[in-house]
PDBQT receptor file of N, H, CA, C and O in Angstrom, charges set to zero:
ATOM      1  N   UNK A   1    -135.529 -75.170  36.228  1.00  0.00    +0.000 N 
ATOM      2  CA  UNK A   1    -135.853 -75.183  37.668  1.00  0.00    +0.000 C 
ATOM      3  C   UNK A   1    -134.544 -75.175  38.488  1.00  0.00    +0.000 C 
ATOM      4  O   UNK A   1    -134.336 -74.458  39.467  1.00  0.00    +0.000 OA
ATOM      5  N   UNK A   2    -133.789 -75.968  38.012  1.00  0.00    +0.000 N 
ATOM      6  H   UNK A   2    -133.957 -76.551  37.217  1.00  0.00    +0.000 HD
ATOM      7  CA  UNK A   2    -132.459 -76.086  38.657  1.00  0.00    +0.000 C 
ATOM      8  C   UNK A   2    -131.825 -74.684  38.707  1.00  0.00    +0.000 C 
ATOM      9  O   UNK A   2    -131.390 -74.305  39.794  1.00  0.00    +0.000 OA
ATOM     10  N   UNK A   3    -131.743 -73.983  37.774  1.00  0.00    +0.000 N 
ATOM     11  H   UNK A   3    -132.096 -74.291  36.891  1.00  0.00    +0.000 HD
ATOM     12  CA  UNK A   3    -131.124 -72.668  37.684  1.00  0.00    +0.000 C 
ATOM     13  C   UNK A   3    -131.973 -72.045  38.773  1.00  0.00    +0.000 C 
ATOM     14  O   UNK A   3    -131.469 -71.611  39.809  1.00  0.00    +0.000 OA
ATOM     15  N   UNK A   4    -133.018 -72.017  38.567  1.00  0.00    +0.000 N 
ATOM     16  H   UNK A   4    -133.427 -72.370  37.726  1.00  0.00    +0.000 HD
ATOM     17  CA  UNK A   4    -134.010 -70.993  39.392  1.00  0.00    +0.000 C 
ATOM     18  C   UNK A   4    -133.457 -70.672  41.176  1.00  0.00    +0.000 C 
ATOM     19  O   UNK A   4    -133.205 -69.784  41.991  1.00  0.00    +0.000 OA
ATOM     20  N   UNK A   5    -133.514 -71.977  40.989  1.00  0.00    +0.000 N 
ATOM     21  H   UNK A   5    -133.718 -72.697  40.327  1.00  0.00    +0.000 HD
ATOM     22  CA  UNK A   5    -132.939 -72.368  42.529  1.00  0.00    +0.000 C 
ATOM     23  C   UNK A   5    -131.890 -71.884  42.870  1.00  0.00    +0.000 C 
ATOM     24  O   UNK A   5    -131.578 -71.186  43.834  1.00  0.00    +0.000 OA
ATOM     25  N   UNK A   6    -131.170 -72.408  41.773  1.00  0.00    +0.000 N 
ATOM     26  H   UNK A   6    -131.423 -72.975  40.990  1.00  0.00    +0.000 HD
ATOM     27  CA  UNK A   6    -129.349 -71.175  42.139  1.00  0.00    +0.000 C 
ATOM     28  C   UNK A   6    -129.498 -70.096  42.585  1.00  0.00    +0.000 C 
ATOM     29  O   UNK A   6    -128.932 -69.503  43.503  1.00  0.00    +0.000 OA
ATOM     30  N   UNK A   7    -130.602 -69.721  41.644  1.00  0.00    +0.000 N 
ATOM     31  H   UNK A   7    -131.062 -70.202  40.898  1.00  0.00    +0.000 HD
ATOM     32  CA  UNK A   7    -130.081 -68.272  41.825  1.00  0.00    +0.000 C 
ATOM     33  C   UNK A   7    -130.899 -67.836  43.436  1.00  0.00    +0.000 C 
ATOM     34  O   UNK A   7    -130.465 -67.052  44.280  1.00  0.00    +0.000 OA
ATOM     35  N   UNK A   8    -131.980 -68.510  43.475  1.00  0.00    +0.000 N 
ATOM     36  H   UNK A   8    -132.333 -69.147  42.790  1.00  0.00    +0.000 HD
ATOM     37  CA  UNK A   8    -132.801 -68.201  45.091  1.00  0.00    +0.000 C 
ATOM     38  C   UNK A   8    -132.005 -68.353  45.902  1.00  0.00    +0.000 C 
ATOM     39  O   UNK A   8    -131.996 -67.519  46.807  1.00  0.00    +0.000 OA
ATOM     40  N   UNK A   9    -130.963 -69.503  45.941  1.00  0.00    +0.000 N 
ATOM     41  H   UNK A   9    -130.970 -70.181  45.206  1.00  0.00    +0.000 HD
ATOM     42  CA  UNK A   9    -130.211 -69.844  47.200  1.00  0.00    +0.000 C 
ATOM     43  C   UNK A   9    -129.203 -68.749  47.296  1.00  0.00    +0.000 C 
ATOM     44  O   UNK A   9    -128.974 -68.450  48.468  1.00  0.00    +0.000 OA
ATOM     45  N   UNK A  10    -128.516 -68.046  46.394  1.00  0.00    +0.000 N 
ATOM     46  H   UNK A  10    -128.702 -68.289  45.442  1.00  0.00    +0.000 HD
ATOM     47  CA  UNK A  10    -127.975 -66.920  46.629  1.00  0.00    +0.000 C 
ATOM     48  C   UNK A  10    -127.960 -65.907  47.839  1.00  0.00    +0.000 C 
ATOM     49  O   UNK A  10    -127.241 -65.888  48.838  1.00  0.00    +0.000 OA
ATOM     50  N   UNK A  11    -128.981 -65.071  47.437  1.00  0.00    +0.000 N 
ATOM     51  H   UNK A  11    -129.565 -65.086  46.626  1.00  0.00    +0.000 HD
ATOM     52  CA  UNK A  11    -129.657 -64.068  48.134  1.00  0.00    +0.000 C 
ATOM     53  C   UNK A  11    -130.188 -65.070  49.696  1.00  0.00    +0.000 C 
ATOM     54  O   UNK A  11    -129.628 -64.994  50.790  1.00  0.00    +0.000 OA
ATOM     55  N   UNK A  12    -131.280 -65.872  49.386  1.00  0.00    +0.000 N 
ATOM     56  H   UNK A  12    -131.735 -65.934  48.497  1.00  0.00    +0.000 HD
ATOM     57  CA  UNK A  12    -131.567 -66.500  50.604  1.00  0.00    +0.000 C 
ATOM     58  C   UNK A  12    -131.199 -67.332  51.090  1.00  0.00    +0.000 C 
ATOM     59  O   UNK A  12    -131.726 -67.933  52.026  1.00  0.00    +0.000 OA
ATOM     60  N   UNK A  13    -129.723 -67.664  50.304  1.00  0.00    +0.000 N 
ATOM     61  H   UNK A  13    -129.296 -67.176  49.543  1.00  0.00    +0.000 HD
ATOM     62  CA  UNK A  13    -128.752 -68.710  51.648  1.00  0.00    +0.000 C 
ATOM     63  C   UNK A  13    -128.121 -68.050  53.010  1.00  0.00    +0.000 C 
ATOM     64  O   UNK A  13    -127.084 -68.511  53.485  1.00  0.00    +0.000 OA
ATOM     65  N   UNK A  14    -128.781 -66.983  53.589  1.00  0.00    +0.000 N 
ATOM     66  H   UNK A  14    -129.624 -66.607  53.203  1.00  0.00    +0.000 HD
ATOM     67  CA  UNK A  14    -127.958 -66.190  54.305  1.00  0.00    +0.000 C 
ATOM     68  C   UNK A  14    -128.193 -67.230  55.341  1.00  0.00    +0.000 C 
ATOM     69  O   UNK A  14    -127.100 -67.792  55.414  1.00  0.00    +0.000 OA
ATOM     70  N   UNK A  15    -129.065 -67.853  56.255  1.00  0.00    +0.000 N 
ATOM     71  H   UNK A  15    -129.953 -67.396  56.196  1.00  0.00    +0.000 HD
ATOM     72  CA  UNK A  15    -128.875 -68.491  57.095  1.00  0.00    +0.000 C 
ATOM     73  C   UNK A  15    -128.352 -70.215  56.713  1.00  0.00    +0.000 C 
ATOM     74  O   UNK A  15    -127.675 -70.951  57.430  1.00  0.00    +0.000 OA
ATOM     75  N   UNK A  16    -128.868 -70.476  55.499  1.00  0.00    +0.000 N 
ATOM     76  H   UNK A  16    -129.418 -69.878  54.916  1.00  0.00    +0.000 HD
ATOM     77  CA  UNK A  16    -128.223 -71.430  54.949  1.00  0.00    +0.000 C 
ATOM     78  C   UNK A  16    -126.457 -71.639  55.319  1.00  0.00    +0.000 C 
ATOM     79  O   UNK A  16    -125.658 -70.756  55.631  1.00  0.00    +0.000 OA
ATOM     80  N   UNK A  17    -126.194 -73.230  55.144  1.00  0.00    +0.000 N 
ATOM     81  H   UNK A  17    -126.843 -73.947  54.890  1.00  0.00    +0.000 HD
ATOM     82  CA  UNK A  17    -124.811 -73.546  54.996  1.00  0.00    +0.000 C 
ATOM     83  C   UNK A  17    -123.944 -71.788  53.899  1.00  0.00    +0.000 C 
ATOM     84  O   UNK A  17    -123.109 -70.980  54.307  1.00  0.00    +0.000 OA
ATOM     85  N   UNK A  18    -124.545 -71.851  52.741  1.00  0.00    +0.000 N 
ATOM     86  H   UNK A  18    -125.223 -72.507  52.409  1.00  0.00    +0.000 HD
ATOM     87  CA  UNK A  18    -124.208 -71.137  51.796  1.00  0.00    +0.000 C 
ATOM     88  C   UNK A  18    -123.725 -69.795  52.770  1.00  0.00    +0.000 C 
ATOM     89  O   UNK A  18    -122.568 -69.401  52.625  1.00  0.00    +0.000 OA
ATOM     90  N   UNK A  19    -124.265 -69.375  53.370  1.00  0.00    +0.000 N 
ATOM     91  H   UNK A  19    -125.205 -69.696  53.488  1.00  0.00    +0.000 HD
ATOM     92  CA  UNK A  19    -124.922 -67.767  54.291  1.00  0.00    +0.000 C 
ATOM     93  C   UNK A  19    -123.356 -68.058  55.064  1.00  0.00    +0.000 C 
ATOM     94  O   UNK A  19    -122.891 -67.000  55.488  1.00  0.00    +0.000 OA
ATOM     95  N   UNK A  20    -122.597 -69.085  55.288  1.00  0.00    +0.000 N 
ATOM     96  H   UNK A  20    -122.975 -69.945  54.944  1.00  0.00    +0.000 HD
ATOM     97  CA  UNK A  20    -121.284 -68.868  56.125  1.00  0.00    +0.000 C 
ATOM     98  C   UNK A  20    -120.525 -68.869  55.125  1.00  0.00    +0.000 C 
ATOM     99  O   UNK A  20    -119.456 -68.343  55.435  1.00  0.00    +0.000 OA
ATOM    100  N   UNK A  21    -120.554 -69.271  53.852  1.00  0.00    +0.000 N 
ATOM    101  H   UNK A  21    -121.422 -69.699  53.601  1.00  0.00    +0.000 HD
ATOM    102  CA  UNK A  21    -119.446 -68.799  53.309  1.00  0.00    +0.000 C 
ATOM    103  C   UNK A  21    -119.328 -67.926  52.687  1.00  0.00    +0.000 C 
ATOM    104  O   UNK A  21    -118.169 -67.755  52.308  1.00  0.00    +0.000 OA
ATOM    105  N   UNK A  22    -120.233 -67.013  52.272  1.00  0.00    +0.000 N 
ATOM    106  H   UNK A  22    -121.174 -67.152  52.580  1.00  0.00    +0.000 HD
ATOM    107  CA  UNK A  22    -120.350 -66.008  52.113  1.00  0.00    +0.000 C 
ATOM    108  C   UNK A  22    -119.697 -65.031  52.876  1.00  0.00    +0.000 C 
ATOM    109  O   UNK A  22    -118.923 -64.225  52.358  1.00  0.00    +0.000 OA
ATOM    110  N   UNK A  23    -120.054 -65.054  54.512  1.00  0.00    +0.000 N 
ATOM    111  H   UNK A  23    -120.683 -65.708  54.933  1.00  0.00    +0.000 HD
ATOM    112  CA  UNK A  23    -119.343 -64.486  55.616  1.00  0.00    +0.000 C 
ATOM    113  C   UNK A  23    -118.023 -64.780  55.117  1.00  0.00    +0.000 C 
ATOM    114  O   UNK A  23    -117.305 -63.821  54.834  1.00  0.00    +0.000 OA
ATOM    115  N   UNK A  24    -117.581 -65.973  54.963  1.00  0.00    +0.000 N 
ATOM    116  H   UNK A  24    -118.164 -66.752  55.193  1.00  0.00    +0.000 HD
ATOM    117  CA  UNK A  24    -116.074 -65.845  55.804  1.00  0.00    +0.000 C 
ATOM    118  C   UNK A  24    -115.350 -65.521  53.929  1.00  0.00    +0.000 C 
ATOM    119  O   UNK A  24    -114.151 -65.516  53.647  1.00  0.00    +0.000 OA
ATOM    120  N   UNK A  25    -116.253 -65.341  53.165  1.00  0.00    +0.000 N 
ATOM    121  H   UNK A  25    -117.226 -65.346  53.394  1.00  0.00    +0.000 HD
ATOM    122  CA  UNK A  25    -115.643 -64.707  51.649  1.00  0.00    +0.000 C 
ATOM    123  C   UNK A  25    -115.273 -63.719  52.107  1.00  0.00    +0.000 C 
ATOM    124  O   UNK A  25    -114.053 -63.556  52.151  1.00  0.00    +0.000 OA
ATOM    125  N   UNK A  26    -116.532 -62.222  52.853  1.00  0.00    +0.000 N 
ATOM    126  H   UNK A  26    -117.522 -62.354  52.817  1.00  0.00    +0.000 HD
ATOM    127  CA  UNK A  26    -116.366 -60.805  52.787  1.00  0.00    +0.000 C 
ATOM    128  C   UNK A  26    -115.139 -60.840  53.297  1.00  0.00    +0.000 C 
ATOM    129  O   UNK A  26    -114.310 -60.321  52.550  1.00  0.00    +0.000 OA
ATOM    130  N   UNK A  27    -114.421 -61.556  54.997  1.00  0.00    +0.000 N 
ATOM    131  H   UNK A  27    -115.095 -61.977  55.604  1.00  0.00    +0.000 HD
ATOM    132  CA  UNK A  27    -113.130 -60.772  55.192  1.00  0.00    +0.000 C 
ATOM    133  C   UNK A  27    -111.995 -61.772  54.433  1.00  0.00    +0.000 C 
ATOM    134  O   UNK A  27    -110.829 -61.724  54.825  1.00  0.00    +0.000 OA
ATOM    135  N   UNK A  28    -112.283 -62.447  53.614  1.00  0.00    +0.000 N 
ATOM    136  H   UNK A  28    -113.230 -62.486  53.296  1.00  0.00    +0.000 HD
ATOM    137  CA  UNK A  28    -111.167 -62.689  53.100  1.00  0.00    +0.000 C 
ATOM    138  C   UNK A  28    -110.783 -61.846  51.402  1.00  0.00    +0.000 C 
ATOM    139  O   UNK A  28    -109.804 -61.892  50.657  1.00  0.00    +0.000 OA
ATOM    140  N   UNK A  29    -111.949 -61.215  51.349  1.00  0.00    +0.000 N 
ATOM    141  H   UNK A  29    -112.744 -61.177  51.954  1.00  0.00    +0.000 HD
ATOM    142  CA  UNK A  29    -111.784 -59.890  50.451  1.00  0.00    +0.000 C 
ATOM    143  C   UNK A  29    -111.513 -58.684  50.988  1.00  0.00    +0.000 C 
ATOM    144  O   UNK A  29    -111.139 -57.636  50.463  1.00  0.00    +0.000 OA
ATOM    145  N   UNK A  30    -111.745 -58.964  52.068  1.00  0.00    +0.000 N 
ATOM    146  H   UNK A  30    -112.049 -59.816  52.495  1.00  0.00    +0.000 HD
ATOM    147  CA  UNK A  30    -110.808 -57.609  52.609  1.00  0.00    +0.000 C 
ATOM    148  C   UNK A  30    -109.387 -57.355  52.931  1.00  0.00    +0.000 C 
ATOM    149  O   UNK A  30    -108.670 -56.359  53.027  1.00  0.00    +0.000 OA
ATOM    150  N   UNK A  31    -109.226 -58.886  53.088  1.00  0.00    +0.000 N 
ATOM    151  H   UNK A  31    -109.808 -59.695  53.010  1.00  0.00    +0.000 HD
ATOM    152  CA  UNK A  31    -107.644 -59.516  52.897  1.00  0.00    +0.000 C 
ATOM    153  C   UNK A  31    -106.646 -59.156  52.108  1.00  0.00    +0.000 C 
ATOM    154  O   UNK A  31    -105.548 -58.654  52.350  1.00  0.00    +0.000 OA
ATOM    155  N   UNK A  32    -107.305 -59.562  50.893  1.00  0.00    +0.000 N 
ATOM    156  H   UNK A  32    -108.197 -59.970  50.697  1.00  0.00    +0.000 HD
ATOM    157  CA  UNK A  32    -107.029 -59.329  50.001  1.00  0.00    +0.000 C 
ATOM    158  C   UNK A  32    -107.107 -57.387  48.776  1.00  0.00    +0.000 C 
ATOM    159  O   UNK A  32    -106.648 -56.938  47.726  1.00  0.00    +0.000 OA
ATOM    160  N   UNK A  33    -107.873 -57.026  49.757  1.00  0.00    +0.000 N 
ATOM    161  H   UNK A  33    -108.246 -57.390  50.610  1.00  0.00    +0.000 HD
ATOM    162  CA  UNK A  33    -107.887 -55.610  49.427  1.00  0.00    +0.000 C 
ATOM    163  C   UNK A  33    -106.593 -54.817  49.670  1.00  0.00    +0.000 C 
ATOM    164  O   UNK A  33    -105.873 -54.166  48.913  1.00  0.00    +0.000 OA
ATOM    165  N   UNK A  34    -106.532 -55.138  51.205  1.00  0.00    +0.000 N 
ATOM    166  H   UNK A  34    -107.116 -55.667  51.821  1.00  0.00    +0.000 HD
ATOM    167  CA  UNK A  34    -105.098 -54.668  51.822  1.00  0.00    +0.000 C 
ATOM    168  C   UNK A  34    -104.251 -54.964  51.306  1.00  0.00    +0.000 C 
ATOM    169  O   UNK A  34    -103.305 -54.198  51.127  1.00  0.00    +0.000 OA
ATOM    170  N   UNK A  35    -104.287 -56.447  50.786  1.00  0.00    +0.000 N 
ATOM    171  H   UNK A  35    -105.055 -57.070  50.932  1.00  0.00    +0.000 HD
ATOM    172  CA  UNK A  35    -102.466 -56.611  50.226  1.00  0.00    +0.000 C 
ATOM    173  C   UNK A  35    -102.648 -56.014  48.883  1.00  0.00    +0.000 C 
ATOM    174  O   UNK A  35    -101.507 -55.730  48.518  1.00  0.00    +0.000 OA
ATOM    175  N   UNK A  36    -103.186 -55.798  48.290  1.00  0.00    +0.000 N 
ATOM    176  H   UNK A  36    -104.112 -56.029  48.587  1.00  0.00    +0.000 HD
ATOM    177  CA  UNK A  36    -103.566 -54.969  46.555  1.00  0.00    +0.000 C 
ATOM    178  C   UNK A  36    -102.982 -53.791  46.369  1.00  0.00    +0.000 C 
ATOM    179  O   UNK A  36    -102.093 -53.532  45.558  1.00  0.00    +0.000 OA
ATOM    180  N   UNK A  37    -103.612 -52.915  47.310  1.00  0.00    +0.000 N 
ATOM    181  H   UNK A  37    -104.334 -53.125  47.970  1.00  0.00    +0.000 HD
ATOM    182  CA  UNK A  37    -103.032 -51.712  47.884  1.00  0.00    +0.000 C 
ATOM    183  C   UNK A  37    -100.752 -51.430  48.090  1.00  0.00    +0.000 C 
ATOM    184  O   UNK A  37     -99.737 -50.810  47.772  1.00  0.00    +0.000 OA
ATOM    185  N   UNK A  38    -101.260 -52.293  48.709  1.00  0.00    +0.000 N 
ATOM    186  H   UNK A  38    -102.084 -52.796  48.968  1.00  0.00    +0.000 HD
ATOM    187  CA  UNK A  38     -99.806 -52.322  49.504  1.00  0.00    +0.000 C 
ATOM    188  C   UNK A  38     -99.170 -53.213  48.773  1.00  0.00    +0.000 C 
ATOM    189  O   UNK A  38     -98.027 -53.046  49.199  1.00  0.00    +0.000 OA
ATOM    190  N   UNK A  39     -99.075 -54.222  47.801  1.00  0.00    +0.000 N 
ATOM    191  H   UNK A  39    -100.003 -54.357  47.455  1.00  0.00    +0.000 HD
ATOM    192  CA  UNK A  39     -98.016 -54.647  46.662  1.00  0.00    +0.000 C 
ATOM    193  C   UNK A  39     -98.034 -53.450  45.821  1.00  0.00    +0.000 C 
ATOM    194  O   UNK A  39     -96.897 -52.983  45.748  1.00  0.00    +0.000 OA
ATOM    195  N   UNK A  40     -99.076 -52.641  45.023  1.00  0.00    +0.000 N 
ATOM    196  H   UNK A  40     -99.999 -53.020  45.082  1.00  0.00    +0.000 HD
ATOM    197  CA  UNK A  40     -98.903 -51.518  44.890  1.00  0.00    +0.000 C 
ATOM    198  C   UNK A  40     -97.906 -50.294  44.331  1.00  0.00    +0.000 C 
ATOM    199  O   UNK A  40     -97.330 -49.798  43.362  1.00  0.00    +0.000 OA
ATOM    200  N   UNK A  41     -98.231 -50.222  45.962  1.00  0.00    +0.000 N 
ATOM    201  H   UNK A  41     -98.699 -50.625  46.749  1.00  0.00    +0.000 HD
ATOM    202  CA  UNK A  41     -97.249 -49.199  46.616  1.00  0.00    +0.000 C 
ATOM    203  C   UNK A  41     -95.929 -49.335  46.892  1.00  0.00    +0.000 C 
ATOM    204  O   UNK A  41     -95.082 -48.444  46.849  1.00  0.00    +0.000 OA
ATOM    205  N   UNK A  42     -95.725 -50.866  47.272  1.00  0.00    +0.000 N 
ATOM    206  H   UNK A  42     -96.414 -51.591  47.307  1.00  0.00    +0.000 HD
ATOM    207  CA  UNK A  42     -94.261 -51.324  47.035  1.00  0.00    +0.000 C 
ATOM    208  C   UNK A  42     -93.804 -51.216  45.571  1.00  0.00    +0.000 C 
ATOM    209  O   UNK A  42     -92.612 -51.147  45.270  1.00  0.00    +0.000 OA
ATOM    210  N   UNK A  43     -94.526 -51.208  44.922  1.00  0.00    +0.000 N 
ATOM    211  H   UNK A  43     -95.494 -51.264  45.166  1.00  0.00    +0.000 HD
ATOM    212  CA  UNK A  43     -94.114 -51.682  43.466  1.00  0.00    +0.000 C 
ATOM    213  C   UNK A  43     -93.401 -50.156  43.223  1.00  0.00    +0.000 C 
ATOM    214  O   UNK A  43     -92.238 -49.892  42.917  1.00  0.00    +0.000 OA
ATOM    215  N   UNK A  44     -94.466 -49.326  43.460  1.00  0.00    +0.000 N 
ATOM    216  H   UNK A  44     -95.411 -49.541  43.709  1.00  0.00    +0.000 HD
ATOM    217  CA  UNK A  44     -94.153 -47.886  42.725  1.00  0.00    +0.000 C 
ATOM    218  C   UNK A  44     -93.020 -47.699  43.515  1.00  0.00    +0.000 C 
ATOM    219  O   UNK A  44     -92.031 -47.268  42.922  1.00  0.00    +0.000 OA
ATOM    220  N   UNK A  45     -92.941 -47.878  44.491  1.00  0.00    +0.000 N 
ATOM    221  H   UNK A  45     -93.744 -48.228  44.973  1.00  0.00    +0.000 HD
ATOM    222  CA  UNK A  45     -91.230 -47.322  45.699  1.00  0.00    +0.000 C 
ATOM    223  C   UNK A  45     -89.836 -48.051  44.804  1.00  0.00    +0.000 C 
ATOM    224  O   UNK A  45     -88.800 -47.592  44.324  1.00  0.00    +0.000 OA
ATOM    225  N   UNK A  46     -90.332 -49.142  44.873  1.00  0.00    +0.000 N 
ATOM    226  H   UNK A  46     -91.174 -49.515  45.263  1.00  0.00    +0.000 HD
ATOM    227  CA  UNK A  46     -89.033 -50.111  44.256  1.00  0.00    +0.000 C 
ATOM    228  C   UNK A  46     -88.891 -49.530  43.111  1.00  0.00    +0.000 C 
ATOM    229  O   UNK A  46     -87.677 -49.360  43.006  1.00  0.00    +0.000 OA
ATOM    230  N   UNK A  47     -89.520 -49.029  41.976  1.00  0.00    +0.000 N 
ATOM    231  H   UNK A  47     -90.507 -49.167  42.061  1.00  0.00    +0.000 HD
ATOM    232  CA  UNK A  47     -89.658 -48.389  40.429  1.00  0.00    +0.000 C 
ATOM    233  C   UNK A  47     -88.805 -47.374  40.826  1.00  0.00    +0.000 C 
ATOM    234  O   UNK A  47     -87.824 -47.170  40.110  1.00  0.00    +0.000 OA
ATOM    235  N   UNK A  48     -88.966 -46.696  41.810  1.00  0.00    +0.000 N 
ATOM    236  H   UNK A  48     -89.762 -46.861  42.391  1.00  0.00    +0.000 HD
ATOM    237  CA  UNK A  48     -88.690 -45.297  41.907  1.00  0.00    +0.000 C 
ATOM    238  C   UNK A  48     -87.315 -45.790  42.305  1.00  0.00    +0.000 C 
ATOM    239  O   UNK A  48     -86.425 -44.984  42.576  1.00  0.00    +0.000 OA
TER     240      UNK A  48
């Protein structure tokens, strides 16, 4: 039962407590997208 629940609160924690951190996960993966990219690209410049 306990599991069950996990996994419900997932999907339907969107207005839930859960449902904001979720939000403030997506732009901090986008954060983190950008710098991925761009260490990167530094990397390959500095190689070169």
């Amino acid at each position: 039962m306990a599991k069950g629940k996990n996994k419900n609160k997932g999907p339907v924690a969107f207005t839930s407590d859960e449902g904001d951190n979720i939000n403030i996960k997506l732009p901090n993966t986008d954060s983190i997208s950008t710098k991925r990219p761009s260490d990167k690209k530094g990397r390959g410049k500095k190689s070169r």
